[in-house]
N, C-alpha and C positions, 0 to 999 in steps of 0.2 A: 326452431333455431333462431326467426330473424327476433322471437320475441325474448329469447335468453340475452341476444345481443343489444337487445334494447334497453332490457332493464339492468345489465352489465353498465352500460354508458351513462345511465340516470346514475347509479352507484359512483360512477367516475364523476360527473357532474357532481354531486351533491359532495362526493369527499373534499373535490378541489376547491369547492366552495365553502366547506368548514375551514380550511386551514387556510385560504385568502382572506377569510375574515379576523383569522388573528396573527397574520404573517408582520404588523407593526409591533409586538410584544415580543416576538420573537429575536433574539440577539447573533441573528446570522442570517445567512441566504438561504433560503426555502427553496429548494428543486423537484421537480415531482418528473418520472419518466415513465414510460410506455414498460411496464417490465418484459414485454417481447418481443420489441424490436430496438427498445432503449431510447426513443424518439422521445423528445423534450414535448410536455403536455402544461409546465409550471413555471414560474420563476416568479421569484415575490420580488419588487422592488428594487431593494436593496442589489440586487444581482442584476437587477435589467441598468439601472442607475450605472454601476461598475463598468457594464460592458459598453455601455451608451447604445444599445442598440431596444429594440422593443419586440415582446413577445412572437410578432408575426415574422421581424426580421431573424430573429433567429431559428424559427422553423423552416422557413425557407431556406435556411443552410442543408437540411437534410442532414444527412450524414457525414459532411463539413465539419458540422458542429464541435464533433469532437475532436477532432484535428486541427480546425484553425482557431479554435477556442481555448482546447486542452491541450496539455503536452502529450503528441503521442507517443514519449518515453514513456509516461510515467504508466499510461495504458498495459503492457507490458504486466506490472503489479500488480494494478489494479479491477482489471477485469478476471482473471480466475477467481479472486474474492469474492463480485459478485454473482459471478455464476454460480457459485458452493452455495451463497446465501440463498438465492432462488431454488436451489436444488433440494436445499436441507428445508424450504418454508418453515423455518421457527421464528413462531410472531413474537418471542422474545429476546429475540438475536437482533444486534446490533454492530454491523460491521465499519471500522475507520479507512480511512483514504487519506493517503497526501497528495494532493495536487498542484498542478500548476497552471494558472489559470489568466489568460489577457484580453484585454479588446483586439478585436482586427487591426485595429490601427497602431497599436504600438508593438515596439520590439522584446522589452523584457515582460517575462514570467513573473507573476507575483505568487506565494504557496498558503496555501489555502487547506485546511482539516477539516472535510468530511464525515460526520457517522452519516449511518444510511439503512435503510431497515424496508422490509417489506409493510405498502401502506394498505392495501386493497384486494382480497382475494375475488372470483368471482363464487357463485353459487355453488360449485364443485372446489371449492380450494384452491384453486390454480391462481398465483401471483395476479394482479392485472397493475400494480402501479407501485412503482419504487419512490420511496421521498428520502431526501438528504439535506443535513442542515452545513451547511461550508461557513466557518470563520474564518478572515484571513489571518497570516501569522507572521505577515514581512514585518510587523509596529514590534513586532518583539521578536528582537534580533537574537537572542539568545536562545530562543523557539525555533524561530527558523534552523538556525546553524545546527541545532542537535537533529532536527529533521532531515537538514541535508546530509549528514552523518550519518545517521540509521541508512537512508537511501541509499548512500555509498557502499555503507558495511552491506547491505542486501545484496546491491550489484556485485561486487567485489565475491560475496557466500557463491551466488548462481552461477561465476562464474568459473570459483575454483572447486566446486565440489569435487571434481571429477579427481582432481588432485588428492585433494580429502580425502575420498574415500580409499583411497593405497594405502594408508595408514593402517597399521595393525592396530589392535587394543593399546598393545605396549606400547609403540610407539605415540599412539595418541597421547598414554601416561607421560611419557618421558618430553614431548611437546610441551607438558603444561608445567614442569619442571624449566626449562629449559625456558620459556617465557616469562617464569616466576623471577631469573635470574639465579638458578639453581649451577655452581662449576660443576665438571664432570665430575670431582672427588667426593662433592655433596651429595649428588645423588647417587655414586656406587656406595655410599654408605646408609642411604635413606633406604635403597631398595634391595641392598645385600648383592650388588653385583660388579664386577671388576670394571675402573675405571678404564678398561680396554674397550668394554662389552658398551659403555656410555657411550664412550668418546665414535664407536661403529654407528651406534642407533644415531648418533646426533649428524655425522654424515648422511648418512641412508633419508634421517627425515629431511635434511635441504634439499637432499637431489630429487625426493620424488616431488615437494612442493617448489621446487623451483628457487627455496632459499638463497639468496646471494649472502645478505648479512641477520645478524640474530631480531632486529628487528625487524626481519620480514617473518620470521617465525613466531615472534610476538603478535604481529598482524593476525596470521591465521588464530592463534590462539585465542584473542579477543572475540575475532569475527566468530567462529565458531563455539566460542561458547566453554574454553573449555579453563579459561579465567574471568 
């Protein structure tokens, strides 16, 4: 055992030491973690420079790291993704992140995109070391804003599903109608049914989603996917 774990370690050694040697060519932050317990093993540069702090200091964060480093909202997201990835070990899988990422010292979040892939199995297959390349996305503003959007419509999906899913089929139909800007006489003619039998379903879908006005049923419709 102590000599599997030996030569496990020389393997971790020599990989982190291929990709420090070309972590300057590289056009983003190099991360490398502990894929078992998630402990920070890496950081090229670029990434120690950002956070002003240096590799020893940030390990001595422990499991700080992620929390006063990272945004632990955004955790929430982001960790069932890589659990799935470790779980599914395909060396051709490549999973994204958006994050939020600061020094200790200051207050605002900068957002940062993630891929992330398993870098190092050991001798049996078993993950031993996670690497991620993070570029930031605050210089482009129009990058960011559609990230913080996606983020929103996510948050927003998880937290209405429950609503969601009261929706019959039809109903779901007649939602995407209805969001299209479809009148009630439009669509008892699209779908052969009495602008009575509309004008019900279009009630029935605000009350179970909570609709106040048609734009909030536009909302769901978006979010969910079904425009």
């Amino acid at each position: 055992m102590d000599e599997s774990n030996e030569s496990t370690n020389k393997l971790i050694k020599k990989k982190i030491a291929e990709i420090a040697a070309i972590e300057n060519d590289i056009p983003g932050v190099i991360i490398i973690w502990n894929a078992e317990d998630f402990s920070l093993k890496y950081m090229s540069k670029r990434g120690l420079d950002f956070l002003g702090m240096t590799i020893d200091e940030i390990r001595k964060m422990g499991v700080n790291y992620h929390t006063s480093i990272l945004n632990p909202e955004d955790s929430v997201e982001y960790t069932p993704k890589i659990f799935e990835l470790l779980r599914r070990n395909n060396n051709e899988e490549i999973i994204s992140l958006f994050q939020e990422v600061r020094p200790p010292q200051q207050i605002n979040y900068s957002w940062f995109i993630t891929g992330c892939k398993v870098l190092l199995r050991d001798n049996e297959g078993h993950p031993k070391l996670l690497i991620g390349m993070s570029i930031p996305i605050d210089s482009l503003l129009e990058m960011a804003q559609k990230a913080q959007r996606i983020i929103s419509e996510k948050n927003f999906m998880n937290e209405h599903i429950h609503q969601f899913d009261l929706l019959t089929k039809r109903e779901k139909e007649l939602l995407k109608f209805f969001a299209l800007g479809f009148t009630n006489d439009m669509i008892s003619k699209e779908l052969f049914i009495s602008v009575e039998t509309v004008a019900t379903h279009r009630k029935n879908i605000k009350r179970k989603l909570g609709c106040k006005t048609n734009y909030d049923c536009t909302h769901f419709a978006q979010v969910f996917n079904l425009i």
